[in-house]
N, C-alpha and C positions, 0 to 999 in steps of 0.2 A: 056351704062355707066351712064347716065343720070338718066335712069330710074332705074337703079342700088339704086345711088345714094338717087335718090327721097325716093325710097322704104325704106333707112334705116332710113333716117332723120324722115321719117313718124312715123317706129315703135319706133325710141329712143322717138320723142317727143309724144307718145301713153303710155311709159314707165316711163316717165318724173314724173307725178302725179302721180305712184302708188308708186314713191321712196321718195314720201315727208312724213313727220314726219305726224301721226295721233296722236290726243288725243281722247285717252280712254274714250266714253261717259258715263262711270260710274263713273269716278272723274268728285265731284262737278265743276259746273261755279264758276268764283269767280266773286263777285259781283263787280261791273263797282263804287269802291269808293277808291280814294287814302290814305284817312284818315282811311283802315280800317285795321289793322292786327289781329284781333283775330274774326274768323267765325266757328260759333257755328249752325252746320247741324242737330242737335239734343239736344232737352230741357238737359240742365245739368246746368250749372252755372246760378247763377240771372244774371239779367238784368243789374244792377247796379255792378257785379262784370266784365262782359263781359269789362263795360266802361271802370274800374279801369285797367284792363289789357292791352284794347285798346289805352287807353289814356297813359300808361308807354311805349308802344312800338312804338308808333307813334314820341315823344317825343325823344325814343332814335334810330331813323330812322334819324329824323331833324338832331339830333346833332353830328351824326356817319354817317350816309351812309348805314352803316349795316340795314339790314332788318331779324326780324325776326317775324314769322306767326306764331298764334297758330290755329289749324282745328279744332273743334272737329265733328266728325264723328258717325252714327250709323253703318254703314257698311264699310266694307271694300273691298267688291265686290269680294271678293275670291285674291285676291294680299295680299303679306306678307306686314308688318307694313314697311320695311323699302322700298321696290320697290313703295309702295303706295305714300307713304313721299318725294322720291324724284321725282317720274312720276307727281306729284303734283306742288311741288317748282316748275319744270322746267315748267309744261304748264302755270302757271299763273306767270313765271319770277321771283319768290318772289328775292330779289338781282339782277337784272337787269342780262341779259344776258353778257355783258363786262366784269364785277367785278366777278360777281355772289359770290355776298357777299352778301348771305341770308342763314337764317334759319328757317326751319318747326319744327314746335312741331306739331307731331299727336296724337291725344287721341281719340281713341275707348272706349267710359266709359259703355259701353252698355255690356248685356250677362252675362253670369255664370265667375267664376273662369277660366280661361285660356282665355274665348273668350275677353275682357277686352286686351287692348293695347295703351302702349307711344311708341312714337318715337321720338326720336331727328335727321332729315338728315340736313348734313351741307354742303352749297354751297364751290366748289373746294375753292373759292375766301377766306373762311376762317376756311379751314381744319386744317392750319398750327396752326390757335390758338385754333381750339376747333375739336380735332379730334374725330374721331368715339369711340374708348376707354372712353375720358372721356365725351362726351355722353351719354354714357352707365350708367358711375358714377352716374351723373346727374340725369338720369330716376332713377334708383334703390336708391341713397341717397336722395334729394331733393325731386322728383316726388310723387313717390310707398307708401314713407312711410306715407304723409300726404295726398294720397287719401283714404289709407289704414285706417286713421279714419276718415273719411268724410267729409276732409278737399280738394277738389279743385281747389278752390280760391286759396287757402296755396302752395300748390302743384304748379301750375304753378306759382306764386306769386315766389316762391322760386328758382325753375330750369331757370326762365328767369333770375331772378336777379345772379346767376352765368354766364348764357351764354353772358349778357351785358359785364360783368365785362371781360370775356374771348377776346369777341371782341374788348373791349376797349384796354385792354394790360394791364388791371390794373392786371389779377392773370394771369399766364401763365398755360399753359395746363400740366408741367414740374414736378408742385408744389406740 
């Protein structure tokens, strides 16, 4: 009986490790800074537009709680924009694991016509004010249109400054 015993606790705890969460080595590290929300994996925005965004979402991090991240990406390692967006938030916590009141903006600015991709994923924590629907909105009105003239400063400039206002309560998702 003992060794019964022995034998199973052996393989549960042999089993133990292979049932924990792995992160995908192909989504980026995120870099070890807490002042950082907008990480740019491939030349696209100036330097000085990175800060402008960095510095708006940092800003309304302090004042809210909400958290939300812009990536920008060259690759997408073969993952759809939205599995990418959120396998992403979740490894690097973007909203704390408790609230998880955070948001990813993904931008794939890289590639021909189609290969080119936004995502907006939203943490459960504030689905209720910015759901996947108007997400969407978001990407195709605010987003698309102002990368569409070769404006992406504009472009996310534009879709954060609705997703604050979302998480803030100032417009409702309804509207």
């Amino acid at each position: 009986m003992k060794r019964s015993l022995f034998f199973l606790l052996t393989l549960v705890g042999l089993a133990i490790p292979t049932l924990a969460i792995e992160v995908d080595p192909c989504l980026p590290k995120k870099p070890d800074n807490e002042d950082r929300l907008v990480f740019q994996f491939t030349p696209w925005l100036r330097p000085d537009e990175v800060e402008q965004l960095n510095s708006i979402l940092v800003e309304f991090a302090r004042e809210s709680s909400n958290r939300i991240a812009i990536v920008i990406v060259d690759s997408l390692c073969g993952y759809n924009p939205s599995d990418f967006a959120v396998d992403l938030g979740h490894a690097w916590g973007i909203g704390g694991a408790k609230m998880d009141n955070g948001v990813v903006v993904l931008v794939k600015p890289t590639g021909g016509p189609g290969d080119r991709k936004v995502f907006i994923a939203t943490g459960y924590g504030l689905e209720g004010a910015i759901p996947d629907a108007i997400c969407r909105r978001i990407v195709d009105n605010e987003i698309i249109p102002r990368f569409k003239s070769g404006d992406g400063y504009g472009g996310l400039h534009a879709g954060i400054g609705v997703l604050m206002k979302l998480a803030r309560g100032e417009i409702n998702a309804k509207s």
